[in-house]
C-alpha positions, 0 to 999 in steps of 0.5 A: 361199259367196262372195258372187260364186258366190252371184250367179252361181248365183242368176242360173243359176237365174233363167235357166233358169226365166225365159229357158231352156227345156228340149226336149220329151221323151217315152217313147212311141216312137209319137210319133217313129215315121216322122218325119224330123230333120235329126239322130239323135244315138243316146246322151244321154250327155256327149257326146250332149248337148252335140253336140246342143245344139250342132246345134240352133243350126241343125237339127233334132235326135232325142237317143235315149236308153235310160234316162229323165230324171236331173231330179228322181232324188236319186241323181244330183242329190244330192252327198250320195247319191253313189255309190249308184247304183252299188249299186241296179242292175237288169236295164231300169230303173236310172240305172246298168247294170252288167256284168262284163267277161271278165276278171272286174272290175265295171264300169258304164255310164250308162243315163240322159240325161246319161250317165256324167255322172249316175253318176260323180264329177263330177270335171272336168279338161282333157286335156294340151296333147299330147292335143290335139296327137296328135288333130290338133284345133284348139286355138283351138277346142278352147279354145272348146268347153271354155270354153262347157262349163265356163261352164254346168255347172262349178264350183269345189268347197270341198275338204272336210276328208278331201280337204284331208287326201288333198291334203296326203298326196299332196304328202308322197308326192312329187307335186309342184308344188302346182298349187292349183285348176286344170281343166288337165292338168299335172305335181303335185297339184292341184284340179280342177272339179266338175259340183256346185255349192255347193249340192250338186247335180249338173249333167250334160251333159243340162242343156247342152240349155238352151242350144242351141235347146230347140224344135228339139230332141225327146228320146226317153227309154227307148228302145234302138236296135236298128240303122241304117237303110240306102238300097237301096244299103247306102251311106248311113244313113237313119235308125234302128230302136229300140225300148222299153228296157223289156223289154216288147215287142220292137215296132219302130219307125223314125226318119230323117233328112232325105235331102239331108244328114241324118246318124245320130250315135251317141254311145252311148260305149265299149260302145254305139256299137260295139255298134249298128254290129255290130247293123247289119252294120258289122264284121269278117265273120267275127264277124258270120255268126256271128250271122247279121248281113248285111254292110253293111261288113267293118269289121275295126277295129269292137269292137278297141282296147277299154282300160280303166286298170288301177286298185288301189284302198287301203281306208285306214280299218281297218273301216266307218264311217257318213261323209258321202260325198265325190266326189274333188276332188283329183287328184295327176299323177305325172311324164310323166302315167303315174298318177292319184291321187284318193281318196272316200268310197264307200258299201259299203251303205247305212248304212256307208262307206269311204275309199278312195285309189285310182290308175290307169295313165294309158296301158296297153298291154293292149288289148282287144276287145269282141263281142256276146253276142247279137242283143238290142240291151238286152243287154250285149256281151261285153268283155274288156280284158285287165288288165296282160296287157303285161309293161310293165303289170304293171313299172307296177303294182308301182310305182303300189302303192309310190305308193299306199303312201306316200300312205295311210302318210303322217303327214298320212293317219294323224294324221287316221284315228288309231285308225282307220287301216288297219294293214296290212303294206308289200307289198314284193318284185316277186313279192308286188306282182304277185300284189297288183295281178292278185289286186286289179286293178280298174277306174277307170270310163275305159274306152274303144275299139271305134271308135277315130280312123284305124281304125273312123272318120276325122279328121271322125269319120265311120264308114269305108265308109258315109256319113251316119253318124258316131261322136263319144264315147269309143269314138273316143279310144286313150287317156283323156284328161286325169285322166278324160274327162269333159271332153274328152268333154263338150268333143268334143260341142261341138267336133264339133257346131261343125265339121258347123255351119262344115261345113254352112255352107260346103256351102250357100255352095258350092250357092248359088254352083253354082245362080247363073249366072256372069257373069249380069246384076245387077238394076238398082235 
């Protein structure tokens, strides 16, 4: 470790334990029942966290989260059990929720505060210059809000030795330049950021907490909301309904918002932010008489635009070994951005590991969407993201496959394995790749939609048709940003929390001016 990383790290520490603090937290749901907060952000996820953080420089802010607290969980704090989480899932409890998707792949969702950023593997890149164009955001604040991330809970990793291996593979299969450490988007091969550090601990999006106002801030573990509260009018969101995420009681109870200017924020990512508004009679009609939901809008856009990347994931070592596990450090970007390329070291069980090198279509056309499955709020929604449907993404999987081939057949790749490297036949003919990638196709752990910018919400991410109630997380995005989004998810939270403040801000300049009387007489001194 260098002796400047060693400093800051320590000084990290210092701070928090002297001069930060983290906000009160509780389980018991009585304790919130009937209180007012100028904010409820649904979701203390990568985005929940940091917008809350960001609003509590000013308001008052409820974080609502359905799992508990990742601080003191060795299988989100420690590098060396990553992946695990993945394999120790349960129905209420676990830090990750699985569910499989109509189209028959496995996927998971974080149910801990922090989100996705205490299950995933920590690798942090930019989006491209041309996301934050299409989005139409403000660059200069874009800039900003990743720098505020990126000085908290970012670090740069010491490639391990299998990752300098990858590294060298990916530029022997072609992609080029060698962009060494760099947390931008851009064409080659390169390191990226990590949310461990050097010593090995994971730093979700739930410590950006400490550096808003902990004091105005109150987190609720462990409970799910059940859906929005409305004025009598069904126009404006006044709070919400939640209950214990446990399973033991169906008791409910309420929380709301300041009636001025208060706002319900969910930021309860691709699966619960869509879910919660159709629970609450925002989306299409049809599909909610079905289930008996009352209409509050006819929001036909809700649950639609649902994406996930289509992946193919090479085992690369003939047969089970016991290695130490590794997240990706590395990231190879193919020309015009239309595949990534990381490889790890996953556990299968407990005791044994794989190395896998694993790529995605960066912009699949395939689009989905998601429905419910039932009125329980705990209960997964149906989705379905129809995988390579698009004959356009079927031509890119064949030619992702090639790739992949020609990284775990590179000399670097098979002097390193040796005896141990995986001896299977290169796929050849169009037919035979199309059979591999729809027998194989898997998931990246990128999914995102269902309430997506210009459909379910507006450029200020408010939900269209009803006021007080926003949406700022992944299910906002058409497309993942960057290598994955985590980044720029943990970067939406700050941006969008600094807009409402700028926002708010400007409003209360605007009532000050409105109650003064023009032209009255100044005080004399």
């Amino acid at each position: 470790m260098s002796p400047l990383m060693f400093i800051f790290i320590i000084s990290m520490f210092v701070n928090l334990s002297q001069g930060m603090q983290m906000p009160y937290m509780t389980s018991d749901p009585i304790e919130i029942s009937g209180k007012s907060f100028d904010y409820i952000v649904v979701g203390g996820g990568t985005a929940g966290c940091s917008l809350a953080a960001t609003l509590s420089e000013k308001f008052s802010v409820l974080i609502i989260e359905r799992g508990g607290s990742p601080y003191g969980d060795p299988l989100v704090e420690e590098r060396k059990l990553f992946g695990y989480s993945l394999l120790k899932t349960d129905e209420y409890s676990s830090v990750a929720q699985s569910f499989t998707s109509r189209d028959g792949v496995e996927n998971y969702r974080g149910r801990v505060l922090g989100g996705s950023s205490a299950i995933n593997g920590g690798f942090y890149s930019r989006a491209s210059e041309e996301f934050v164009k299409k989005a139409c955001w403000d660059k200069e604040l874009v800039q900003d809000s990743y720098k505020w991330v990126e000085s908290k809970v970012v670090f740069m990793p010491q490639l391990t030795q299998w990752q300098s291996v990858v590294q060298l593979g990916f530029l022997e299969a072609g992609f080029y330049p060698y962009n060494g450490y760099s947390l931008e988007h851009t064409q080659g091969t390169k390191i990226g950021g990590s949310i461990y550090d050097e010593c090995g601990k994971r730093h979700t999006s739930a410590d950006l907490l400490a550096f808003g106002k902990p004091n105005r801030i109150t987190v609720l573990l462990k409970a799910t909301v059940k859906s929005l509260i409305f004025d009598g009018n069904k126009t404006r969101v006044v709070g919400v309904r939640f209950m214990k995420s446990d399973g033991s009681s169906s008791k409910s109870y309420k929380a709301h918002v300041e009636k001025h200017r208060g706002e319900v924020i969910l930021a309860a990512g691709a699966l619960g932010s869509p879910q919660i508004l159709l629970l609450s009679g925002i989306g299409p009609e049809n599909h909610l008489k079905a289930f008996d939901i009352p209409v509050v809008v006819n929001l036909k856009e809700v649950g639609r635009k649902m994406s996930d990347n289509p992946a193919i994931s090479l085992l690369v070592d003939r047969f089970s070994q016991n290695r130490t596990l590794e997240p990706p450090q590395v990231a190879a970007i193919a020309e015009g951005y239309k595949f990534i390329l990381e490889s790890e070291v996953l556990p299968t069980d407990i005791t044994t590991t794989r190395i896998s090198i694993a790529a995605k279509i960066a912009f699949p056309k395939s689009k989905g969407r998601l429905k419910l499955n039932s009125v329980n709020p705990r209960e997964n929604p149906s989705v379905k993201f129809n995988y390579l449907e698009s004959e356009e993404d079927l031509e890119a999987c064949l030619e992702m496959v090639l790739l992949l081939q020609h990284v775990a057949r590179s000399e670097t790749v098979t002097l390193f394995l040796g005896t141990q490297a995986q001896e299977k036949k290169l796929l050849g003919g169009d037919e035979e790749l199309k059979g591999f990638c729809k027998k194989n196709v898997r998931t990246y752990y990128h999914y995102h939609g269902g309430c997506v910018v210009g459909s379910v919400v507006d450029e200020d991410y408010r939900v269209n048709g009803v006021k007080r109630l926003r949406v700022v997380d992944g299910s906002t995005f058409e497309e993942s940003p960057g290598t994955n989004p985590m980044a720029t998810v943990l970067m939406l939270g700050r941006y969008q929390g600094i807009k409402i403040l700028r926002d708010r801000e400007a409003e209360k300049e605007e009532d000050e001016r409105i109650q003064s009387p023009q032209g009255s007489p100044q005080p004399q001194p």
